[in-house]
C-alpha positions in Angstrom: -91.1 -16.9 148.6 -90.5 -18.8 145.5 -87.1 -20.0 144.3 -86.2 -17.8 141.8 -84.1 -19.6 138.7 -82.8 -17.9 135.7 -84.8 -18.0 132.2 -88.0 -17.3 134.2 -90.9 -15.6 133.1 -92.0 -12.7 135.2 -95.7 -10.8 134.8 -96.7 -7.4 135.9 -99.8 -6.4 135.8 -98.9 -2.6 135.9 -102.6 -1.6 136.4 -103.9 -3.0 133.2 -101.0 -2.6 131.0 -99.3 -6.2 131.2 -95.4 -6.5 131.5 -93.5 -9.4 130.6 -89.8 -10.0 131.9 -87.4 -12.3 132.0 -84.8 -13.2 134.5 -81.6 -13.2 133.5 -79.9 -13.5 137.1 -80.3 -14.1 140.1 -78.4 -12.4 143.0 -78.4 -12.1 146.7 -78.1 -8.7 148.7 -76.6 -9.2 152.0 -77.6 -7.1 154.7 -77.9 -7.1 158.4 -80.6 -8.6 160.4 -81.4 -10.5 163.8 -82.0 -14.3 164.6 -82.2 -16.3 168.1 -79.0 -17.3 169.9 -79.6 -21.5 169.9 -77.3 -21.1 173.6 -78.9 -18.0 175.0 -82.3 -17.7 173.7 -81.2 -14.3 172.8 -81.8 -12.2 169.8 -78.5 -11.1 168.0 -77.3 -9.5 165.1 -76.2 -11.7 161.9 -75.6 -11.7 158.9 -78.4 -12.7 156.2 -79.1 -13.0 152.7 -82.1 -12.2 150.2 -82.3 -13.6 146.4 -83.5 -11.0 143.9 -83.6 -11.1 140.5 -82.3 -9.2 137.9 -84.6 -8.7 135.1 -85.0 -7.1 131.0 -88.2 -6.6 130.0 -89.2 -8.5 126.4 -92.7 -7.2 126.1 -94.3 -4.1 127.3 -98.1 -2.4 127.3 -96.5 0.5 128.8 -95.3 3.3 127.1 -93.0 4.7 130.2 -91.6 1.2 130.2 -89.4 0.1 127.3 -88.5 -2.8 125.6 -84.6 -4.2 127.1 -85.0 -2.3 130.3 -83.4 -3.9 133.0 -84.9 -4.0 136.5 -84.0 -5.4 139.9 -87.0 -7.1 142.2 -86.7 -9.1 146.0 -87.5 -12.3 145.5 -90.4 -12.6 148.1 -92.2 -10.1 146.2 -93.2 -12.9 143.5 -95.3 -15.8 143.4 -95.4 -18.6 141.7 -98.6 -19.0 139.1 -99.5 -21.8 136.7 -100.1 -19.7 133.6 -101.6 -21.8 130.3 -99.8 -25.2 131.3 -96.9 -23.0 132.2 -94.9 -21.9 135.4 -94.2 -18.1 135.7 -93.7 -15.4 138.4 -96.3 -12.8 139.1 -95.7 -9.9 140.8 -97.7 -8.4 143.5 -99.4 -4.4 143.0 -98.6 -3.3 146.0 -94.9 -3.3 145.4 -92.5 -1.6 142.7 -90.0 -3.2 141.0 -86.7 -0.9 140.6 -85.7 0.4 137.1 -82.7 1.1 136.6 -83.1 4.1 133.5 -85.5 5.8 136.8 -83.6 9.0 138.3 -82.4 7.9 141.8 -82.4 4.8 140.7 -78.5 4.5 140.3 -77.8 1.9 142.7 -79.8 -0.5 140.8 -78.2 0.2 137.9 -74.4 0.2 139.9 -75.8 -3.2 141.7 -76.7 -4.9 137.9 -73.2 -3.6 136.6 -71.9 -5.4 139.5 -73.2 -8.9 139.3 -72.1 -8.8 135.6 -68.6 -7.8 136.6 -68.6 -10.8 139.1 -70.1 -12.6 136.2 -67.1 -12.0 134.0 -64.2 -12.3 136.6 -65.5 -15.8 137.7 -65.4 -17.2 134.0 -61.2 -16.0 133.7 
């Protein structure tokens, strides 16, 4: 998984029509999951964390896709390429990153609103 830093490029290849994107934030989504017990050799329950990345697309092949639209994507769904002297972030085919303009998408777009609104209260 790469480390994900704000200002980054992102590709998609989109099956040959090329995104570009560029991260304007990076999160982390909590969520539930399990790890060994150092005492018991156990597995439990804890609490872990995932960096994504919150994304606006700058330049778009794709007609369904526009220009500013924001997106969320996990950041182990990217990998890190050297790109004309460059480091950006492509992102795999088999996945798909989560637009926020999508119906049933409003979570992404009520997680974005969010991390701005923490954003914003952490500046006062």
């Amino acid at each position: 998984m790469p480390y994900l830093k704000q200002n980054q490029t992102i590709f998609i290849a989109n099956n040959g029509k090329p995104i570009y994107a560029n991260v304007n934030k990076v999160a982390f989504r909590k969520y539930w999951g399990k790890k060994r017990d150092k005492e018991t050799g156990k597995m439990v329950r804890a609490r872990k964390s995932m960096p994504y990345a919150i994304c606006e697309v700058q330049l778009s092949s794709d007609s369904a896709v526009p220009l500013r639209a924001e997106f969320t994507i996990a950041g182990y769904m990217l990998k890190h390429v050297i790109m004309d002297g460059e480091k950006i972030l492509t992102f795999d085919g088999k996945y798909v990153a989560e637009f926020a303009d999508q119906y049933g998408n409003d979570w992404v777009r009520k997680m974005i609103t969010e991390e701005y609104w923490k954003e914003v209260e952490g500046d006062e």
